[in-house]
C-alpha positions in Angstrom: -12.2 0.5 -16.9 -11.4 1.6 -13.0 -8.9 -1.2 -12.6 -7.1 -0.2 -15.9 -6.7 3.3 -14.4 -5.7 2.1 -11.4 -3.2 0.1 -12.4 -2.2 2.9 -15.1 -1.9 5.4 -12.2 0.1 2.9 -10.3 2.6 2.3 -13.2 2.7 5.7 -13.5 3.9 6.1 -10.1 6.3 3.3 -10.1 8.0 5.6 -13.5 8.1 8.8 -11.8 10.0 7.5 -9.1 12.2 4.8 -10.8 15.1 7.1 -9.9 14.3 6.7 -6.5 17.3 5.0 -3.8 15.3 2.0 -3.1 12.3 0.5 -4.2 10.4 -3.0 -3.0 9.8 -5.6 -5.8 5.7 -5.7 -5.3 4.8 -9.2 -6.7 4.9 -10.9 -3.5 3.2 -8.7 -1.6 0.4 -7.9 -4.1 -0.2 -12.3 -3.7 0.3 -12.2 -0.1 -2.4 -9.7 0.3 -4.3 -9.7 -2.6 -4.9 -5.9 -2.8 -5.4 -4.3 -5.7 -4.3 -1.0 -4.9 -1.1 -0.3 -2.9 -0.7 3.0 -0.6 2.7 4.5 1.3 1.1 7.1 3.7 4.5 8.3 4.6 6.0 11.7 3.7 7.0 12.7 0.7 10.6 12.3 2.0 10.2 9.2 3.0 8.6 8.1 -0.6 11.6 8.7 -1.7 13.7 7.0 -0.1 12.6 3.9 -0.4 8.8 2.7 -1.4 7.2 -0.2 -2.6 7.1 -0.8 -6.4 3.8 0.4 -7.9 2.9 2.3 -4.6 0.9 5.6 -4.3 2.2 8.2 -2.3 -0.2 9.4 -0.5 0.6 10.8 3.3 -1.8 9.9 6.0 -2.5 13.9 6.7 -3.6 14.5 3.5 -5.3 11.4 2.4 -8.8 12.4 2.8 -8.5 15.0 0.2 -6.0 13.4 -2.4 -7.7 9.8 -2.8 -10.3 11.8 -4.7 -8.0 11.9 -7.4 -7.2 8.3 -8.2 -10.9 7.2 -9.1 -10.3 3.9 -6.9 -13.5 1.8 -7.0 -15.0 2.1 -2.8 -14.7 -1.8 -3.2 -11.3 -1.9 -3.9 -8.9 -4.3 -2.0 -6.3 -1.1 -0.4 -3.2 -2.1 1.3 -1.7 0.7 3.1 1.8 1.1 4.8 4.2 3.5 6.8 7.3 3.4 9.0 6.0 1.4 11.7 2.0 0.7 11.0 1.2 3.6 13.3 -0.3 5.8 10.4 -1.1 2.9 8.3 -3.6 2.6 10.6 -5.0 5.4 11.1 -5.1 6.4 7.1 -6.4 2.6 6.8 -9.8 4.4 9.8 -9.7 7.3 7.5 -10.4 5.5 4.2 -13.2 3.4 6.0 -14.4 6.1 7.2 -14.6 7.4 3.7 -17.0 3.9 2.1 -14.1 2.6 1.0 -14.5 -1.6 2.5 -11.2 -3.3 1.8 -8.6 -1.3 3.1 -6.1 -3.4 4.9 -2.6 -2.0 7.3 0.0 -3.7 5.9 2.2 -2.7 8.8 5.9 -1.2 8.0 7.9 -1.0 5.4 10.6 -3.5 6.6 8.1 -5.6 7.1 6.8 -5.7 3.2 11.0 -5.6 2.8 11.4 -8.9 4.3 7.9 -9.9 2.5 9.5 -9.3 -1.1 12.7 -10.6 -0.2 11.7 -14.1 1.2 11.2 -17.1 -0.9 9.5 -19.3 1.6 6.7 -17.6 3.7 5.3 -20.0 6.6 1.9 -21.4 6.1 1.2 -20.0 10.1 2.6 -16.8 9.0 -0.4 -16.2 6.8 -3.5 -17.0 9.6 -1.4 -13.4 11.1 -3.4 -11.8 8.2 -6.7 -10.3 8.7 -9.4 -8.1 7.1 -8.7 -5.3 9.6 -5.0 -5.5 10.0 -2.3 -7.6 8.2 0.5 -7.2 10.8 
């Protein structure tokens, strides 16, 4: 019942900004990393500018208070992302912090850009991956 909201919540996401400039086909990513849940800690600005498909927005200053209302299981494979992987990280300390055990910083945007947009990833490309940190 907590994955269908989640992934309810995430579509729901995905529709309110499908006017949005830009936003990152999520299939490969969601393979590559295997997270269930997918968060942009950015501003709101930012969000929509350009965001992964399915993403929450949820920015790094805030996200202690608002993860409360997305009813996301503590055991819950989390990917989270920003501009650079700066606040990915420190939101990805924050939900730890938190219980929450699977959180993993996806690192930047471009990053998850060039993740969606390649065909062919590099089997050595994959052992960068990591529990704590995917970039």
């Amino acid at each position: 019942m907590k994955n269908i909201c989640i992934i309810f919540l995430s579509a729901l996401s995905a529709i309110i900004f499908a006017g949005c400039a830009s936003t990152i086909p999520n299939e490969k990513i969601m393979e590559r990393c295997g997270c269930e849940v997918i968060i942009d800690v950015r501003t709101p600005e930012e969000f929509s500018e350009s965001h992964v498909s399915g993403a929450i927005s949820m920015p790094v200053d805030v996200i202690e208070e608002e993860i409360a209302e997305y009813d996301i299981p503590k055991d819950a494979k989390i990917g989270v992302y920003c501009k650079k992987g700066v606040r990915a990280e420190k939101a990805r300390a924050k939900l730890q912090k938190l219980g929450y055990k699977n959180v993993f910083n996806l690192g930047s945007i471009r990053r998850l850009e060039r993740i969606a947009g390649s065909e062919g990833e590099k089997s050595s490309a994959s052992k960068q991956w990591s529990r704590e940190s995917l970039f």
